[in-house]
C-alpha positions in Angstrom: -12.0 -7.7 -6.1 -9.3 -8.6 -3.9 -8.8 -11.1 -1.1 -9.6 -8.8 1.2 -12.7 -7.2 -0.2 -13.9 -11.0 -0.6 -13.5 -12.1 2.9 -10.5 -14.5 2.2 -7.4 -14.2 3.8 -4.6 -11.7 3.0 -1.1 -12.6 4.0 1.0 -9.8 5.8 3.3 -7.8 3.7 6.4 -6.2 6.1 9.2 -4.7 5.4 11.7 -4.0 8.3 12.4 -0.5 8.9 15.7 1.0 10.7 15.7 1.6 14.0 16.7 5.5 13.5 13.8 6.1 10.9 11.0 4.4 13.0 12.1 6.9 15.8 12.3 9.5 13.1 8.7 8.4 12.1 7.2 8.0 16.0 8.5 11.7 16.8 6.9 13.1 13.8 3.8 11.0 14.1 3.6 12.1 17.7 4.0 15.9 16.7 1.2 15.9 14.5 -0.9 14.2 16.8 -0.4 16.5 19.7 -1.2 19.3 17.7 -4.7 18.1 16.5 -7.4 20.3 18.3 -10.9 19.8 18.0 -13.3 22.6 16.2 -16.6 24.1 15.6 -15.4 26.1 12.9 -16.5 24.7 9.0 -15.8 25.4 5.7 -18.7 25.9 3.3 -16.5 24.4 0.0 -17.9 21.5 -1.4 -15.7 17.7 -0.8 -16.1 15.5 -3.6 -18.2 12.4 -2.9 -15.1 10.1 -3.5 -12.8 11.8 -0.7 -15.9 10.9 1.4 -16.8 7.3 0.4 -13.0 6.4 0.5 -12.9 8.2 4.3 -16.0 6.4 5.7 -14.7 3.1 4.1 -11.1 3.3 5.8 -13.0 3.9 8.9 -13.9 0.5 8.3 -11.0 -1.4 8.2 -10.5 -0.9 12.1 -10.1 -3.4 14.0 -13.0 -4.0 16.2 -14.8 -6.5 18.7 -17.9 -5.5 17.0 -17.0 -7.0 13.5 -19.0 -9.4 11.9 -18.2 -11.8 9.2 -20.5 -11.7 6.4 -22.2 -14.8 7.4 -23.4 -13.2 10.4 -20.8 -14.7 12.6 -18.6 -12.4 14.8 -14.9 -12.5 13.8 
């Protein structure tokens, strides 16, 4: 388990990035953003339970004024 999964602190990791490839990476970013459209269309094919645990549990890690800490407190 790892401090994060525990509730103990976990210290930033950064790396600088170039100037050029942060634009590069914002302009692409944005692209695939804008071009996101909503649907009502599905697909019948099966999505392994996995996918869907990991995707519900990386929705968690937002940040949120609605977070609690484990002891009930709000963080």
């Amino acid at each position: 388990m790892s401090a994060g999964e525990s509730g103990g602190f976990v210290p930033l990791e950064f790396s600088e990035i170039e100037r050029e490839e942060m634009l590069r990476r914002a302009k692409s970013f944005y692209s695939q953003m804008s071009s996101r459209r909503t649907t009502r269309h599905f697909s019948k094919k099966k999505v392994p339970r996995e996918l869907i645990e990991l995707a519900i549990r990386t929705a968690g890690t937002a940040p949120s004024g609605a977070h609690f800490l484990k002891s009930g407190r709000r963080c």
